[in-house]
C-alpha positions as CSV (number, residue, x, y, z in Angstrom):
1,X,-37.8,-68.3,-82.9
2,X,-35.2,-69.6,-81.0
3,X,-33.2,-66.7,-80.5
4,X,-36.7,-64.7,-80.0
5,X,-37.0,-67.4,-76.9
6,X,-33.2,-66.5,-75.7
7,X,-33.8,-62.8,-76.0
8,X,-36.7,-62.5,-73.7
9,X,-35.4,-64.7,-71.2
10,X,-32.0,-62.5,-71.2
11,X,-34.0,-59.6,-70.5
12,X,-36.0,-61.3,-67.7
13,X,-33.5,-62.2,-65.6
14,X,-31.6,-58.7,-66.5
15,X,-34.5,-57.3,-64.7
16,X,-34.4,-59.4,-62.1
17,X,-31.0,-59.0,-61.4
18,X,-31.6,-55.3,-61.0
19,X,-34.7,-55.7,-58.9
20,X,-32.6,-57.6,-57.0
21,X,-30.0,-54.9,-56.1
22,X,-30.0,-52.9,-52.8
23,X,-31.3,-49.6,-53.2
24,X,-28.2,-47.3,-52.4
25,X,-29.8,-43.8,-51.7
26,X,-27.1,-41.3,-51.8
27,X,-25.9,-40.3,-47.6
28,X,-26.7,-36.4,-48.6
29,X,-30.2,-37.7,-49.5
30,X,-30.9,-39.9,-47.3
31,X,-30.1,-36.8,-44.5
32,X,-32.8,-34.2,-46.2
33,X,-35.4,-32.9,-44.0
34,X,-38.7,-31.9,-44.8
35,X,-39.2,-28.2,-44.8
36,X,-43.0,-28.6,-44.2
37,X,-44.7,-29.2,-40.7
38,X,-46.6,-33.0,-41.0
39,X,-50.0,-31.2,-39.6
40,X,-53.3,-32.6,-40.4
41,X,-54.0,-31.3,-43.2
42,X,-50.3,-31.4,-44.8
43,X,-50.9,-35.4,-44.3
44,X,-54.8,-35.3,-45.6
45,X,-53.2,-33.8,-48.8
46,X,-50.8,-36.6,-48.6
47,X,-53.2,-39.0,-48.1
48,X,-55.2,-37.5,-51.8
49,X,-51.7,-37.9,-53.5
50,X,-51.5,-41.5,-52.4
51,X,-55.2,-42.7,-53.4
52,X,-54.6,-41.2,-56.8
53,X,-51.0,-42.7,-57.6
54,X,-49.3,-44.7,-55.6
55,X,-52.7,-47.2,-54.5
56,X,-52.4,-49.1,-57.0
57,X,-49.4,-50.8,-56.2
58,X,-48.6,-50.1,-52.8
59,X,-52.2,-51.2,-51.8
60,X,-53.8,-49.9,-48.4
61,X,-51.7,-48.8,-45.7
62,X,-51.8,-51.5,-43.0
63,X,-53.4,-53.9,-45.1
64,X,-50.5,-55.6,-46.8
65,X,-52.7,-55.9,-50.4
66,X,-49.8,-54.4,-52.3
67,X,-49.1,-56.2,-56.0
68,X,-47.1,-59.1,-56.0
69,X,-43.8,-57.4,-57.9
70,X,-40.1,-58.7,-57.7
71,X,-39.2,-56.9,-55.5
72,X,-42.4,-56.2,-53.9
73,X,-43.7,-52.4,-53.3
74,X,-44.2,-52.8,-49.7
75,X,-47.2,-51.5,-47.5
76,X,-45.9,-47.7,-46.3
77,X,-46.8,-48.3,-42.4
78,X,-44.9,-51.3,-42.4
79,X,-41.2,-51.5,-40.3
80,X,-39.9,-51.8,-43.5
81,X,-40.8,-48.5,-45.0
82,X,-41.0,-46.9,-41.7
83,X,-37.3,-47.6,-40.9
84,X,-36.2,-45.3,-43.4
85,X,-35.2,-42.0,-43.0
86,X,-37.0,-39.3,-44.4
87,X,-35.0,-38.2,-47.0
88,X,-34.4,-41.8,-48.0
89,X,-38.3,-42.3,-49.7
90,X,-38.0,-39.0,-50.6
91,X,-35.7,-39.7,-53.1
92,X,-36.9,-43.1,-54.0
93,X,-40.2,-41.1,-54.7
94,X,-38.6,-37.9,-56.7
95,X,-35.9,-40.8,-58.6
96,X,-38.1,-44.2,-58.9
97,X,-36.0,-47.2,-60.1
98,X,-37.3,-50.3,-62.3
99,X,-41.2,-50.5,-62.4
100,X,-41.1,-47.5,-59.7
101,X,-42.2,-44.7,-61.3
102,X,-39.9,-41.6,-61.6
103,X,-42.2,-38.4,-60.3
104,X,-39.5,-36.1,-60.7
105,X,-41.1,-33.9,-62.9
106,X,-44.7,-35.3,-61.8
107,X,-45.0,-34.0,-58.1
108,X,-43.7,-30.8,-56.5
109,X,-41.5,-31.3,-53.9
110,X,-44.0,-30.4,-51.4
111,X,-46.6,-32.5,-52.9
112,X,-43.8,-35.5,-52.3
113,X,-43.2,-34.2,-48.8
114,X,-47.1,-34.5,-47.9
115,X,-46.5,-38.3,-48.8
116,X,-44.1,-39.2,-46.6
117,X,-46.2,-37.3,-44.3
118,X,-48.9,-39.3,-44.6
119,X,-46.5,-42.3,-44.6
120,X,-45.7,-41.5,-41.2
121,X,-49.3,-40.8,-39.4
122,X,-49.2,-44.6,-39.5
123,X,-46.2,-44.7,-36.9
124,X,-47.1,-43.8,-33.4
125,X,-43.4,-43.3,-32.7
126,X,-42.1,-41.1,-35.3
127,X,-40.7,-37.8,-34.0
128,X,-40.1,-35.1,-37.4
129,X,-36.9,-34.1,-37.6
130,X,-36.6,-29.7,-37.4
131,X,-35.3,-28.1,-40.7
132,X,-32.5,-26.1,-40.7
133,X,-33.9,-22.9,-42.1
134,X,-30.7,-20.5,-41.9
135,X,-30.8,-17.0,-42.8
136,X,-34.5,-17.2,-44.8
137,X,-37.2,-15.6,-43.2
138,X,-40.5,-17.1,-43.7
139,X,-42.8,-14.5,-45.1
140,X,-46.2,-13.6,-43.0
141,X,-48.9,-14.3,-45.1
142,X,-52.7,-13.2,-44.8
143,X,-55.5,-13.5,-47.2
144,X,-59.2,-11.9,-48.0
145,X,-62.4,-14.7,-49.4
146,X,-64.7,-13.3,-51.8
147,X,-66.8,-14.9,-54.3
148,X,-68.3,-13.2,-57.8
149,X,-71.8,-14.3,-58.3
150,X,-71.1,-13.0,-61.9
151,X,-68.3,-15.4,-62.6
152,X,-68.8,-17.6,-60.1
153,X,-65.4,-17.8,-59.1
154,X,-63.9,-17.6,-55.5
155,X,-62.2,-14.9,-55.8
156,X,-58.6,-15.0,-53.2
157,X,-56.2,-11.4,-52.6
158,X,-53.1,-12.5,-50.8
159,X,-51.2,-10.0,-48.4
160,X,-47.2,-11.4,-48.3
161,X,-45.8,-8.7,-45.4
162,X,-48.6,-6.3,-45.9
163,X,-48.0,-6.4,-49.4
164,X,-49.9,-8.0,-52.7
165,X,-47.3,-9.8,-54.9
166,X,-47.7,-12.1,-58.3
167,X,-46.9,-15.7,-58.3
168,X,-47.6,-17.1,-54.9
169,X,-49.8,-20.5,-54.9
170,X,-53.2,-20.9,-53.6
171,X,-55.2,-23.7,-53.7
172,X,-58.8,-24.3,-52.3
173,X,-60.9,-27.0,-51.3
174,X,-64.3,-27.8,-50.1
175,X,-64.7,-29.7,-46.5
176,X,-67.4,-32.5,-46.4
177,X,-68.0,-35.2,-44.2
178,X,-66.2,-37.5,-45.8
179,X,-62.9,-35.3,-46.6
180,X,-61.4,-32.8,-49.1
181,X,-63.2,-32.0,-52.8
182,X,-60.3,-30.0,-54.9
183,X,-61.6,-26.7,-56.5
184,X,-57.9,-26.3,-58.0
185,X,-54.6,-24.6,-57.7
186,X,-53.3,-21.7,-59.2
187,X,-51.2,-18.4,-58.7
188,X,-52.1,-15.0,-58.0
189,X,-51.5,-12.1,-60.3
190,X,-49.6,-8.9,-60.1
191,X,-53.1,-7.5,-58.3
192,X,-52.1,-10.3,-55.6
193,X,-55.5,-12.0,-56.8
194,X,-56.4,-15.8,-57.4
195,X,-59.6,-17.3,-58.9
196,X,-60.8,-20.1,-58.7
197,X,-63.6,-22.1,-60.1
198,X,-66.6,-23.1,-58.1
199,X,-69.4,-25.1,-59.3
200,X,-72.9,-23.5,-58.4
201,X,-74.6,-26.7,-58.5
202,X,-72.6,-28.4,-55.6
203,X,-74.9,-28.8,-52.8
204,X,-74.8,-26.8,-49.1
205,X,-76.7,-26.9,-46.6
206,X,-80.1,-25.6,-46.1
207,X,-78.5,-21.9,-46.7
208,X,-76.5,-22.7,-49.6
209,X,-73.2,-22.7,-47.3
210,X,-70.0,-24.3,-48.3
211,X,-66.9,-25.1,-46.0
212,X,-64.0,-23.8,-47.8
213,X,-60.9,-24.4,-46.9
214,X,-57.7,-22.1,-48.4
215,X,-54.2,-22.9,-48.9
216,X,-51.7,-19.9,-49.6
217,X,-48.0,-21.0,-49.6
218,X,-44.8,-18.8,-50.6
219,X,-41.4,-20.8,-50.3
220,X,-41.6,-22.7,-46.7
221,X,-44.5,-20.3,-45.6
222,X,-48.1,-21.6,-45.3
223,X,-51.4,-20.3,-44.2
224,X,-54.6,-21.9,-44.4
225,X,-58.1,-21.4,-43.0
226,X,-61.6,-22.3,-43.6
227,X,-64.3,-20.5,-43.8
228,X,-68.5,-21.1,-44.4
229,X,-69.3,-19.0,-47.2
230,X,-72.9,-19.3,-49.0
231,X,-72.4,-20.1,-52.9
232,X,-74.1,-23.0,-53.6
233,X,-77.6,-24.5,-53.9
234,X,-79.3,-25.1,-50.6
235,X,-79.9,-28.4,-49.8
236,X,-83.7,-29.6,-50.6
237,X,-84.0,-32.0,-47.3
238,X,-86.6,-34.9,-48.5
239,X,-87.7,-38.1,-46.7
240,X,-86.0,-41.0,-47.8
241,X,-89.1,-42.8,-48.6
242,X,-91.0,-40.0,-50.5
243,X,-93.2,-41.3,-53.3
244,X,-92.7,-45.2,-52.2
245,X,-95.9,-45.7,-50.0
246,X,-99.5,-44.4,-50.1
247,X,-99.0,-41.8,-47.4
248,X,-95.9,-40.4,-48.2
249,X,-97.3,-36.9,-49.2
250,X,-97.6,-36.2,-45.3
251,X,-101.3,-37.5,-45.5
252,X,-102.4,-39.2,-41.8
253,X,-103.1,-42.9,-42.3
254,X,-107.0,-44.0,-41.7
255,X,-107.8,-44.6,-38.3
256,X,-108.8,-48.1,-39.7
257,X,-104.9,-48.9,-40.9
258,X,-103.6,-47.9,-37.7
259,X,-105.8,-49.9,-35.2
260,X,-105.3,-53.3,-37.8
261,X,-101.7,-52.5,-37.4
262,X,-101.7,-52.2,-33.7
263,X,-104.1,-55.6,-33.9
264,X,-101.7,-57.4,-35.9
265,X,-98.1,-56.3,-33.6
266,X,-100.2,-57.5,-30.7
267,X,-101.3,-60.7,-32.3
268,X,-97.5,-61.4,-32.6
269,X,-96.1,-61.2,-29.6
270,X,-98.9,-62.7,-27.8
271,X,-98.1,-66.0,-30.1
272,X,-94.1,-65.5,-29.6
273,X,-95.0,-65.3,-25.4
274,X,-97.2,-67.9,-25.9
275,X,-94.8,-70.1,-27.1
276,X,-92.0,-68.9,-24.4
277,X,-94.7,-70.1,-21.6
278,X,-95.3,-73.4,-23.2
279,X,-91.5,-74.0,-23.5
280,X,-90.8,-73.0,-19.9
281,X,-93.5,-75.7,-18.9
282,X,-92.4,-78.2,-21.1
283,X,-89.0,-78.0,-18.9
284,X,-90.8,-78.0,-16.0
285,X,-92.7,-81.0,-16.2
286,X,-89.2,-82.2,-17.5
């Protein structure tokens, strides 16, 4: 029991100890660039990323709610996080160290790249660094919507310099009010399509029309664009308080209901200006 006891203290304070050491990211790290522009909707996938795996620990942005570790995970719009150089969290992201995860072989480099992104919409001051691009050309990349009824899939044909290749990512996603629903990611084939799930059932609006918005990415190249396309259910627009009072079928009240009403609104405020007068005398007479 005793040595049970010594054992779990030793490892303890061999955790803290490393905790405790400075996090040495390596100089040729710490000087990498991101290869992606931090535009809206690079930082809005960023921003998805975070809620699903990193909120957990590192709280809110801004709110300082992150958990109380040794050493503690910081809030990412904090100086502290903010000082860093880009390629700095990058690596602390890709490598992890103690009870930081390692997302290596979790997230894509881009997908890691779209955090720091987000990271950084919460610092007014940041200017991105331009990447070095050398002798790659970016390709030009267009793209035709469809969607099959039969299969009810949205169906994506990418162009890469006039041309239909295999293996380039698209992902999709449908724009709400309240942000970004994922339809998925995939790659298209040697026909230079991509399909893509859609659920019928997802509601539009009194058309049936969705907002969707399409990512196509080879290497550093990116296009996007969204457009309204009608595959979904229209929306069945219904008064809030259907089926709660007598005359919610679109019935008129009696004439009766509405002139005891009006009696009874009346009544009211004649009390409340009543009472107003009687106090306004009262501090008259003094």
């Amino acid at each position: 029991m005793k040595n049970y006891i010594l054992l779990i203290f030793f490892v303890l304070n061999f955790g803290f100890v490393v905790n405790a050491q400075e996090w040495t990211v390596p100089a040729e790290e710490a000087e990498k660039v991101s290869p992606y522009i931090f535009e809206d909707d690079f930082v809005t996938d960023g921003e998805i990323l975070y809620e699903n795996s990193c909120t957990s620990c590192h709280g809110t942005p801004t709110e300082n709610n992150f958990m109380p570790f040794s050493p503690p995970p910081g809030d990412p719009a904090s100086e502290q996080f903010q000082s860093q150089p880009d390629g700095a969290l990058f690596y602390k992201i890709q490598k992890g160290r103690g009870i930081m995860p390692v997302f290596e072989n979790i997230l894509a480099e881009e997908e890691i790249w779209s955090l720091i992104a987000y990271f950084r919409s919460f610092n007014k001051e940041y200017v991105q660094p331009e990447f070095d691009y050398g002798d790659e050309v970016l390709s030009e990349l267009k793209f035709d919507l469809d969607f099959d009824e039969n299969i009810d899939k949205l169906v994506v044909k990418v162009f890469s310099d006039g041309e239909v290749e295999e293996g380039i990512d698209v992902s999709a996603f449908v724009v709400g009010m309240f942000g970004k629903f994922p339809l998925g990611k995939t790659k298209t084939n040697e026909l230079g399509l991509a399909y893509l799930d859609v659920d019928p059932s997802l509601p539009g609006d009194k058309q049936g029309n969705l907002d969707i918005l399409v990512r196509v990415r080879k290497g550093y190249a990116i296009e996007k664009a969204t457009t309204s396309m009608k595959i979904a259910e229209p929306a069945q627009q219904t008064s809030l308080i259907e089926g709660r009072h007598l005359w919610s079928t679109g019935d008129k009240a009696p004439v009766w209901l509405l002139v005891t009403f009006l009696l009874i609104v009346v009544g009211i405020w004649g009390v409340i200006l009543y009472i107003i007068f009687g106090l306004f005398r009262l501090k008259k007479i003094g």
